[in-house]
C-alpha positions as CSV (number, residue, x, y, z in Angstrom):
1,X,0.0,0.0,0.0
2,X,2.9,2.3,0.6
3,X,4.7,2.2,-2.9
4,X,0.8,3.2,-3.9
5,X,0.4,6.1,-1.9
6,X,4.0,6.8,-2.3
7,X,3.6,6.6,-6.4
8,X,0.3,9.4,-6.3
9,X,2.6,11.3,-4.3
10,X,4.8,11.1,-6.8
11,X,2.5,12.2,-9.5
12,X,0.9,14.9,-7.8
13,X,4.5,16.5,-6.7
14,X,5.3,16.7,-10.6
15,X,1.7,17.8,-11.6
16,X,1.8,20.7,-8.9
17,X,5.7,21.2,-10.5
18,X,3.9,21.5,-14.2
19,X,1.3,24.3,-13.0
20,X,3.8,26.2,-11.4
21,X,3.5,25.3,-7.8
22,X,6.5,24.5,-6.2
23,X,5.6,24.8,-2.5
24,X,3.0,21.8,-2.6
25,X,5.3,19.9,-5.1
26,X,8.3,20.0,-2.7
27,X,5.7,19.1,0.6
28,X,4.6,16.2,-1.9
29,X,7.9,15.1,-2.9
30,X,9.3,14.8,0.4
31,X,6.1,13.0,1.8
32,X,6.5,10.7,-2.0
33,X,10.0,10.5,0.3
34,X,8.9,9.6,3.4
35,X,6.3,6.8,2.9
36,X,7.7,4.3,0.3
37,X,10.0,1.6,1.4
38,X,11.7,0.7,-1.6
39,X,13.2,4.0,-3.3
40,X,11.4,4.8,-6.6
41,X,14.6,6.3,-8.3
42,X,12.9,6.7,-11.5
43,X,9.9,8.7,-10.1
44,X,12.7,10.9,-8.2
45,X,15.1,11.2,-11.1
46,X,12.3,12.8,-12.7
47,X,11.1,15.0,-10.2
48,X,14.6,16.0,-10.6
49,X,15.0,17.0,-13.8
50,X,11.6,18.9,-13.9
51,X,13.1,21.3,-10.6
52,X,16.4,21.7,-12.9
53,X,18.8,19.6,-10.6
54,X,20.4,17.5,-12.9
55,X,23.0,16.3,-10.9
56,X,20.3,14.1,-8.6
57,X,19.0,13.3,-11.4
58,X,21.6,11.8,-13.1
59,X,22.3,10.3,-9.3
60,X,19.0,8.5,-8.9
61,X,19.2,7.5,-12.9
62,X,22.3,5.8,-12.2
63,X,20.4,4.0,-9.2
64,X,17.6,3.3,-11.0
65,X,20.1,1.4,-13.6
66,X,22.1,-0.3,-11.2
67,X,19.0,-2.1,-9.5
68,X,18.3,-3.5,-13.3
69,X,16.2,-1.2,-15.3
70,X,17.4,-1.3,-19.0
71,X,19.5,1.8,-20.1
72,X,17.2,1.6,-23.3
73,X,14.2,2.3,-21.1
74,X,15.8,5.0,-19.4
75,X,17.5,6.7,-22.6
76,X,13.7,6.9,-24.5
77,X,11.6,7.5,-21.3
78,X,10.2,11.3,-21.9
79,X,10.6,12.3,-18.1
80,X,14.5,12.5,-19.0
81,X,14.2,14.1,-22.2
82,X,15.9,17.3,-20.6
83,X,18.9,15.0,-19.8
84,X,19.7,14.5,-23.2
85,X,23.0,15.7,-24.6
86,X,24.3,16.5,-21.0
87,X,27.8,14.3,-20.9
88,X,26.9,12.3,-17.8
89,X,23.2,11.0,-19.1
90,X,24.8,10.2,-22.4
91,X,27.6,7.9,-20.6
92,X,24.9,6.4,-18.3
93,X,22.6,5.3,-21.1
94,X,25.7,4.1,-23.0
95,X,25.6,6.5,-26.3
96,X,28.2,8.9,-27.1
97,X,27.8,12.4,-26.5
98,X,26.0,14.9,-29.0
């Protein structure tokens, strides 16, 4: 039930982040944060890249690989798109840089 609630939380922090909201993006990011048990790196990664911090980004990306998810998946997945061309992403999902 956690990874649920923790997964809307998720959601709604990066809806509120698309309208322009940051306070009750941040309060639902950290309480995304705070409820699951297992970390959702690529939820996070994203929430990342849409406040502009690339470098946790890139961080929880390379998490998010490590515990298996396919660099392919990660390279075409839209939440990153920002990523793309910046030297570190391009390394992680294993094409040269642009």
């Amino acid at each position: 039930m956690a990874a649920v609630e923790a997964g809307a939380l998720h959601e709604l922090a990066q809806l509120y982040r698309r309208q322009g909201n940051p306070l009750p993006a941040d309060e639902a990011f950290r309480a995304a944060l705070n409820t699951e048990g297992e970390r959702d790196h690529g939820a996070v990664a994203a929430y990342h890249v849409l406040v502009g911090d690339v470098d946790a980004a890139i961080r929880a990306l390379e998490a998010l690989v490590a515990a298996g998810e396919p660099r392919a998946w990660v390279a075409s997945d839209p939440d990153y798109a920002a990523l793309h061309g910046n030297p570190a992403f391009e390394a992680l999902v294993g094409r040269p840089p642009s």
